[in-house]
PDB file as gemmi writes it, atoms N, CA and C in Angstrom:
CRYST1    1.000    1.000    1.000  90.00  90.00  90.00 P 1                      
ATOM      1  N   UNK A   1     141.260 108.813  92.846  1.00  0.00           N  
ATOM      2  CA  UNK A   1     140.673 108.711  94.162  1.00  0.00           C  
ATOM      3  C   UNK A   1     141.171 109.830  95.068  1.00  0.00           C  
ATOM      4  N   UNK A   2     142.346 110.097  95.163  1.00  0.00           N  
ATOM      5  CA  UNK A   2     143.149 110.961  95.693  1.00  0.00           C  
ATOM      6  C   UNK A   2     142.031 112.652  95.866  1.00  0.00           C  
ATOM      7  N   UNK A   3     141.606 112.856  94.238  1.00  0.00           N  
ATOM      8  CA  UNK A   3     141.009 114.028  93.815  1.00  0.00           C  
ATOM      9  C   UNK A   3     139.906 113.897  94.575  1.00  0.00           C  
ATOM     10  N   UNK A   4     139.494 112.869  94.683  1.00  0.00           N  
ATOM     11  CA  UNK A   4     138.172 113.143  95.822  1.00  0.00           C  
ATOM     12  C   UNK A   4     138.257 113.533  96.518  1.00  0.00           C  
ATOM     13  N   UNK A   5     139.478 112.969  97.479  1.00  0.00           N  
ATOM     14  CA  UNK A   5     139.536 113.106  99.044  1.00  0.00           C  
ATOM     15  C   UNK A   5     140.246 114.968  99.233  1.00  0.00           C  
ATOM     16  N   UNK A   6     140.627 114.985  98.245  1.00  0.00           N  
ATOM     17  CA  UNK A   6     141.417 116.487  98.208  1.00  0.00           C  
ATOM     18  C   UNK A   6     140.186 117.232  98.485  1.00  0.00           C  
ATOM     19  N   UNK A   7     139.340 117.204  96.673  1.00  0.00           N  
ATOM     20  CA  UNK A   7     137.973 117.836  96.895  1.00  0.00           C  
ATOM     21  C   UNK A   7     137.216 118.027  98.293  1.00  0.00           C  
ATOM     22  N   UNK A   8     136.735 117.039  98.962  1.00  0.00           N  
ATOM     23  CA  UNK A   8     136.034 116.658  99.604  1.00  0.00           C  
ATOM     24  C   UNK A   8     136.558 117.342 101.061  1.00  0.00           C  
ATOM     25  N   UNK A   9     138.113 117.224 101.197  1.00  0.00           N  
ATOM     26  CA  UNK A   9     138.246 118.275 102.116  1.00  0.00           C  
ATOM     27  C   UNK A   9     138.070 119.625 102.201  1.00  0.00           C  
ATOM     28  N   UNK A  10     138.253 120.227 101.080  1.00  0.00           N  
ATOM     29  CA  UNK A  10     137.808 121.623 100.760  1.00  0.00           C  
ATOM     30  C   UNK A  10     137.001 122.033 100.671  1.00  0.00           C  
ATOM     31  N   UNK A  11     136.115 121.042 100.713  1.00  0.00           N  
ATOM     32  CA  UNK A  11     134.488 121.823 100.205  1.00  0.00           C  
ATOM     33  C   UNK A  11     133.656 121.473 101.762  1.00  0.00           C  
ATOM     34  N   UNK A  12     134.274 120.181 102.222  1.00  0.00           N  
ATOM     35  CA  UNK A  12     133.438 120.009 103.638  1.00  0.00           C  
ATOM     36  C   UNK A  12     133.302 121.020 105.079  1.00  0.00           C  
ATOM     37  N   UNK A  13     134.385 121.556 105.067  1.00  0.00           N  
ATOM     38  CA  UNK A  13     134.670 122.791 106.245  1.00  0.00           C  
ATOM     39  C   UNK A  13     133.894 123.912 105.725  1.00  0.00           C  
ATOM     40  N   UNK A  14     133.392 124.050 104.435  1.00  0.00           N  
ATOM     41  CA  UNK A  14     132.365 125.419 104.301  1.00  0.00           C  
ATOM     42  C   UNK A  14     130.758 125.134 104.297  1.00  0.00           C  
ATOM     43  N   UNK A  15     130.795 123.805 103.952  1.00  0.00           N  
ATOM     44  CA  UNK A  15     129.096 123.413 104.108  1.00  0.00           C  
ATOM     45  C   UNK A  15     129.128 123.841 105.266  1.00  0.00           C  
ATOM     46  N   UNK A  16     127.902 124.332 105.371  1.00  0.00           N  
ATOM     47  CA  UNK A  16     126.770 124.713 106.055  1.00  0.00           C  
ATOM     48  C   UNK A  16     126.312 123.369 107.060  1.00  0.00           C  
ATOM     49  N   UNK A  17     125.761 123.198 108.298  1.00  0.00           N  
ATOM     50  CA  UNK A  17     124.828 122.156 108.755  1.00  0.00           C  
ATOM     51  C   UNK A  17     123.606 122.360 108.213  1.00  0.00           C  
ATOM     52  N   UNK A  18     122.840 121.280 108.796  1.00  0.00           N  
ATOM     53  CA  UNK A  18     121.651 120.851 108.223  1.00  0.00           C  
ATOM     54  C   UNK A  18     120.469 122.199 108.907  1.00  0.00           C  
ATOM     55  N   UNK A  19     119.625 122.903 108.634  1.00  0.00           N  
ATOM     56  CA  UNK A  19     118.719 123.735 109.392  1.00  0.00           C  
ATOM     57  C   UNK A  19     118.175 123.334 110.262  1.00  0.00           C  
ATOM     58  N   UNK A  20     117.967 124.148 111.393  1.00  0.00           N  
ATOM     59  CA  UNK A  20     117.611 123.771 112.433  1.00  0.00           C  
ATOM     60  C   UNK A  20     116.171 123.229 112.266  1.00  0.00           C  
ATOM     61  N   UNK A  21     115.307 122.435 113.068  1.00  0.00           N  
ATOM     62  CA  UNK A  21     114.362 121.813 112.575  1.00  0.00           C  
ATOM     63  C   UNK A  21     112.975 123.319 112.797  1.00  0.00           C  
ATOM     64  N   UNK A  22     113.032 124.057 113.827  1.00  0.00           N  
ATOM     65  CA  UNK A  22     112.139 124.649 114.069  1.00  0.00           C  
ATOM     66  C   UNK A  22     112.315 125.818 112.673  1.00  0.00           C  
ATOM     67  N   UNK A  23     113.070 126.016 112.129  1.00  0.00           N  
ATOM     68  CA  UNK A  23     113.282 126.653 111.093  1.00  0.00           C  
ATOM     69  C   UNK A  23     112.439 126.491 109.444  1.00  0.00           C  
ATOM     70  N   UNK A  24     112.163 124.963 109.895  1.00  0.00           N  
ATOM     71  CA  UNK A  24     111.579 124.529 108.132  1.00  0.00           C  
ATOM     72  C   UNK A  24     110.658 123.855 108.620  1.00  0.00           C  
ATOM     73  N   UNK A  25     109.642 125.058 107.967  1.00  0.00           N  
ATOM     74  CA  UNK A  25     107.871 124.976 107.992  1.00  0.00           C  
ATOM     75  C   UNK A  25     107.306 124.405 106.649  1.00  0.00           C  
ATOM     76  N   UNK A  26     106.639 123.965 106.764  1.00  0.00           N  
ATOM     77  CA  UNK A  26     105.708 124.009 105.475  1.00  0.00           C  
ATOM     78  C   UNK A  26     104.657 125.206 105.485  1.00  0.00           C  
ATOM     79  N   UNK A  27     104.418 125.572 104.384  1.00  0.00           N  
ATOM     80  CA  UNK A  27     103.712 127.152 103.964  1.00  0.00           C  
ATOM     81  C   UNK A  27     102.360 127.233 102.850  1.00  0.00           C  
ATOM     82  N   UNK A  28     101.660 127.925 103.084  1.00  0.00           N  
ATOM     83  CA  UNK A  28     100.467 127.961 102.147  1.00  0.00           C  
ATOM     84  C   UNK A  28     101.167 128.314 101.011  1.00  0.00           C  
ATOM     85  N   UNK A  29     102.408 128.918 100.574  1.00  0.00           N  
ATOM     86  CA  UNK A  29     102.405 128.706  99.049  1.00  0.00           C  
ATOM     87  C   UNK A  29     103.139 127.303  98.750  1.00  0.00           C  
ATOM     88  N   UNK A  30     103.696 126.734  99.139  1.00  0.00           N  
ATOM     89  CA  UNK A  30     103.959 125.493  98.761  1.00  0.00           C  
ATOM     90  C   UNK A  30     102.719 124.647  98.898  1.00  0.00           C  
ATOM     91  N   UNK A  31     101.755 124.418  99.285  1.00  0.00           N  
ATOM     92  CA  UNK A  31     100.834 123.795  99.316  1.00  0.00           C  
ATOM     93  C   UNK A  31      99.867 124.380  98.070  1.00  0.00           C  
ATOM     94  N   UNK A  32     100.454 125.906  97.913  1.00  0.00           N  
ATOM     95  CA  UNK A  32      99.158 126.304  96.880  1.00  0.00           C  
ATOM     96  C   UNK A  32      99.637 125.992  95.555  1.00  0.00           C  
ATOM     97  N   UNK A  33     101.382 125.579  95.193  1.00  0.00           N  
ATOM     98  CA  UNK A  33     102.225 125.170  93.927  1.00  0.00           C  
ATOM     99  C   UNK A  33     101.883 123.682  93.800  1.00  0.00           C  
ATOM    100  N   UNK A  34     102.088 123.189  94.907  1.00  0.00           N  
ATOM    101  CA  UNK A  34     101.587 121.657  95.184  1.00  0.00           C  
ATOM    102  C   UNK A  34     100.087 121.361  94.070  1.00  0.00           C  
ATOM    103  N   UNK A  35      98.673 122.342  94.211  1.00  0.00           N  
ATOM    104  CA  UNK A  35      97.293 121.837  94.079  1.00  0.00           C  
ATOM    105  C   UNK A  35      97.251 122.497  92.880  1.00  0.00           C  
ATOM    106  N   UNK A  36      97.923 123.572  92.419  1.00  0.00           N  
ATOM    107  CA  UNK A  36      98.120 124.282  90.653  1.00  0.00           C  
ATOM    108  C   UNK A  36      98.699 122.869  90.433  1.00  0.00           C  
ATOM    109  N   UNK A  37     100.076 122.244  90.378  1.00  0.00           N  
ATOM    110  CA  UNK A  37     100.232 121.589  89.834  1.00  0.00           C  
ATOM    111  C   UNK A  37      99.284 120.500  89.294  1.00  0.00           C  
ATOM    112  N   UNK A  38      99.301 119.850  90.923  1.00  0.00           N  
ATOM    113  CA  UNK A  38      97.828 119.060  90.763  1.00  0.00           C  
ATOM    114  C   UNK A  38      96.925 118.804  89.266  1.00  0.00           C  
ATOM    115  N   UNK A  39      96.020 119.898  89.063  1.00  0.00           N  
ATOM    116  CA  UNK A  39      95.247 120.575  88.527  1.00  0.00           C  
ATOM    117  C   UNK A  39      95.436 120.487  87.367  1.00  0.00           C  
ATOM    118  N   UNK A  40      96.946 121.148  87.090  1.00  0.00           N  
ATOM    119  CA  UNK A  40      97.383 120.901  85.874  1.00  0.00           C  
ATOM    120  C   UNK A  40      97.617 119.710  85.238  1.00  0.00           C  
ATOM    121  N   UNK A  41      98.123 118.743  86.212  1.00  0.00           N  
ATOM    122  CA  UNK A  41      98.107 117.312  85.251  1.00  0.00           C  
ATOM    123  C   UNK A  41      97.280 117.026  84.593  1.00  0.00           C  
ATOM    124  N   UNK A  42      95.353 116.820  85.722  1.00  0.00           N  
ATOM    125  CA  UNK A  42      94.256 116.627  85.513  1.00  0.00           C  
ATOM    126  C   UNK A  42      94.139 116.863  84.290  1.00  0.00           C  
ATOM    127  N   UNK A  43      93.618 118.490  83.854  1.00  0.00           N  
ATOM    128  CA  UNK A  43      93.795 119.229  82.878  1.00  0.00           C  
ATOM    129  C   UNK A  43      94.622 118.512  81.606  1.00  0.00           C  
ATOM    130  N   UNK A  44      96.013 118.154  81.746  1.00  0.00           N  
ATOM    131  CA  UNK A  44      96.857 117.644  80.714  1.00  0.00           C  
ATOM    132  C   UNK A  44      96.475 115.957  80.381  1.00  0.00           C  
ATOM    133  N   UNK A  45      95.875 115.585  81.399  1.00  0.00           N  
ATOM    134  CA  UNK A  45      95.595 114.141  81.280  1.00  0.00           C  
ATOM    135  C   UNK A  45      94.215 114.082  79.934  1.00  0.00           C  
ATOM    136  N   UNK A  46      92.983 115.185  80.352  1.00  0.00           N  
ATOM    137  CA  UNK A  46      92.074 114.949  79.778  1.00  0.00           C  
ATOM    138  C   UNK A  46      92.212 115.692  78.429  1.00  0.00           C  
ATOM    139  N   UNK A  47      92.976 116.596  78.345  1.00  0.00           N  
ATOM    140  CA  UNK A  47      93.299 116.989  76.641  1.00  0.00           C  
ATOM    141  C   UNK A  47      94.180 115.776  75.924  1.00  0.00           C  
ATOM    142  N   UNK A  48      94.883 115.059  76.903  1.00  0.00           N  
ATOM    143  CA  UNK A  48      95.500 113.902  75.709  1.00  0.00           C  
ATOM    144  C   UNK A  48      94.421 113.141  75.670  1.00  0.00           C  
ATOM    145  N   UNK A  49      93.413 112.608  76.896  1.00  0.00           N  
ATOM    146  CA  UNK A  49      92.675 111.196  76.505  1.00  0.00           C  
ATOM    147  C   UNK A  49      91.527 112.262  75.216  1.00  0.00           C  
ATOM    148  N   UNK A  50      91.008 113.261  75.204  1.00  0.00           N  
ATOM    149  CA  UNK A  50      90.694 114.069  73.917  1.00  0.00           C  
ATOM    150  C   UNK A  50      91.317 113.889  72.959  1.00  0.00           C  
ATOM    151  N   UNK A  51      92.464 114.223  72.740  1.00  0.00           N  
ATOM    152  CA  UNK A  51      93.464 114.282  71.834  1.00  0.00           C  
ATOM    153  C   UNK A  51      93.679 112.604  70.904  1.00  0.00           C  
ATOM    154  N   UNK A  52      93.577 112.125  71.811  1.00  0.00           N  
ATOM    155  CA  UNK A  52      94.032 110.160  71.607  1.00  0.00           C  
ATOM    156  C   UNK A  52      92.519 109.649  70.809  1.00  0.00           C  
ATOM    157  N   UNK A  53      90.748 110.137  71.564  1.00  0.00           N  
ATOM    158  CA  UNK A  53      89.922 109.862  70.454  1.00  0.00           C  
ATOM    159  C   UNK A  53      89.682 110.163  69.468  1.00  0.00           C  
ATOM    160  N   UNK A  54      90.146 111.622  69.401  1.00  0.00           N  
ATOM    161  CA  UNK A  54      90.017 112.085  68.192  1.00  0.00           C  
ATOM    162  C   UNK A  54      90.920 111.491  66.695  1.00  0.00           C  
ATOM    163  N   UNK A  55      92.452 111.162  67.363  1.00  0.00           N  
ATOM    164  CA  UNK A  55      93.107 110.852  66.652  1.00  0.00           C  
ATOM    165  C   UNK A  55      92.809 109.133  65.988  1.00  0.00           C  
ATOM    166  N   UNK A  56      92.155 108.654  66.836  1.00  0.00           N  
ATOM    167  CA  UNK A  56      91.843 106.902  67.043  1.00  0.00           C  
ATOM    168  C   UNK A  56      90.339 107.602  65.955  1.00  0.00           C  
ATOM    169  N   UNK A  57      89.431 108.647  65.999  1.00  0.00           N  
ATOM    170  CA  UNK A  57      88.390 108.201  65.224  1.00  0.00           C  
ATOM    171  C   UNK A  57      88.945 108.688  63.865  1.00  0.00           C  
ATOM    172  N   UNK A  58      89.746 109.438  63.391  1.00  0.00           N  
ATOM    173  CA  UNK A  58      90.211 109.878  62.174  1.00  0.00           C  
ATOM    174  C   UNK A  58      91.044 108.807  61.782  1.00  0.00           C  
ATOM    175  N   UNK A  59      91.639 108.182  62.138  1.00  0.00           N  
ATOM    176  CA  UNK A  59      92.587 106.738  61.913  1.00  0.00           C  
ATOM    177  C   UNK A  59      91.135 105.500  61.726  1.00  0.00           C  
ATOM    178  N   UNK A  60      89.998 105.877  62.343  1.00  0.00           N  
ATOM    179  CA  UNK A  60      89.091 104.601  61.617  1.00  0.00           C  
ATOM    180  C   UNK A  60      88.271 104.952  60.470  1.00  0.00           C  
ATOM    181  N   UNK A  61      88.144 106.312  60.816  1.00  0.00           N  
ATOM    182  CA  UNK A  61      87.481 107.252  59.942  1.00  0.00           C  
ATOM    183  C   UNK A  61      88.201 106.933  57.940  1.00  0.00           C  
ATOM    184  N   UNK A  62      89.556 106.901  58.250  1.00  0.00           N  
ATOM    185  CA  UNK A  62      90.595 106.523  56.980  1.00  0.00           C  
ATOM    186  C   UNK A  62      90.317 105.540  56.426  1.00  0.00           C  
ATOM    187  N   UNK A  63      90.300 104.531  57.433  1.00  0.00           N  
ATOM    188  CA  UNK A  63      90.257 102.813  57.490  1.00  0.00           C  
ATOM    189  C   UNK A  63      89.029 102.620  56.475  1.00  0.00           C  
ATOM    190  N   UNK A  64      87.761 103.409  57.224  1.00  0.00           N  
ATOM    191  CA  UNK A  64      86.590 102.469  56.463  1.00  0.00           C  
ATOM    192  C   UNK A  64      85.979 102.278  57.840  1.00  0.00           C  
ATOM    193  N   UNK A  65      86.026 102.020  58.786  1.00  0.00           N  
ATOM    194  CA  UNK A  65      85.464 101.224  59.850  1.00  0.00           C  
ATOM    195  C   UNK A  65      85.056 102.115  60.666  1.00  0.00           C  
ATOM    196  N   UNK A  66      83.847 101.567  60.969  1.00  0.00           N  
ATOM    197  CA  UNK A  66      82.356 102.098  61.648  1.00  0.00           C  
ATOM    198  C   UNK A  66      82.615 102.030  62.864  1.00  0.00           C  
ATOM    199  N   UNK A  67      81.821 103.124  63.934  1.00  0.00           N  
ATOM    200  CA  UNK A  67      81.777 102.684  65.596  1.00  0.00           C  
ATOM    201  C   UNK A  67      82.136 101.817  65.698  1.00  0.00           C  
ATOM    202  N   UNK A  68      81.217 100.516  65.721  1.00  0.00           N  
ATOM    203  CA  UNK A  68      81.023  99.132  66.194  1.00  0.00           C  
ATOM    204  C   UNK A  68      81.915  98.451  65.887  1.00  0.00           C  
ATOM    205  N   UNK A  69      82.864  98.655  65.050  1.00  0.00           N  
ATOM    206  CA  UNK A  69      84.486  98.330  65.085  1.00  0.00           C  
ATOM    207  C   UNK A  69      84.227  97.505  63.692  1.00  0.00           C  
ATOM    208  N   UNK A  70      82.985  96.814  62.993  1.00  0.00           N  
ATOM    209  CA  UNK A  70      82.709  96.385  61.710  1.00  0.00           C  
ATOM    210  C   UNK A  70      83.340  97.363  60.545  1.00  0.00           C  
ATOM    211  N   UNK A  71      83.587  97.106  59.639  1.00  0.00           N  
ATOM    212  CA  UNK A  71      83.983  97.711  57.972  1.00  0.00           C  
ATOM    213  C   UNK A  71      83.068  97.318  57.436  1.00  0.00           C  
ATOM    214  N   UNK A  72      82.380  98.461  56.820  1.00  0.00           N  
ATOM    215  CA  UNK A  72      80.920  98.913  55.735  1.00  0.00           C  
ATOM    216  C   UNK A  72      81.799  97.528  54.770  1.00  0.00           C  
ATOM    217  N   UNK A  73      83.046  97.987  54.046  1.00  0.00           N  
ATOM    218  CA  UNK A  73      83.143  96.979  53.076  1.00  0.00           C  
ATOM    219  C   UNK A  73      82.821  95.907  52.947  1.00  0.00           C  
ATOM    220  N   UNK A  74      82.506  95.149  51.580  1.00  0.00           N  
ATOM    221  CA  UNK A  74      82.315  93.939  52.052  1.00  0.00           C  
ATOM    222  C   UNK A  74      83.708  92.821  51.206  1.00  0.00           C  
TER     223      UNK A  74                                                      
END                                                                             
């Protein structure tokens, strides 16, 4: 516990304060990293739900079993 309070004095007298408020804007490139990201999920969402039928029709495709979720077999 001790090591904390040691730490904690040494390191507290060089922090910095908090920025002044008129200082921190929000900015068109953070808003423009913000809507790439965005975008990109979208993008990553619809290559897995792709990815997931394809893999689901080759897994029925193996099986035997038709669209309609029936097996030709009898």
């Amino acid at each position: 516990m001790s090591t904390m309070v040691l730490l904690w004095s040494a390191v507290l007298p060089h922090a910095e304060g908090s920025p002044d408020p008129a200082d921190v804007k929000a900015g068109w490139g953070a808003l423009g990293i913000f809507v790439l990201m965005g975008i990109a999920v979208v993008l990553l969402a619809f290559s897995l739900v792709k990815h997931l039928r394809r893999t689901r029709a080759n897994f029925d495709a193996r099986d035997g079993i038709d669209d309609d979720g029936a097996s030709p077999r009898p």
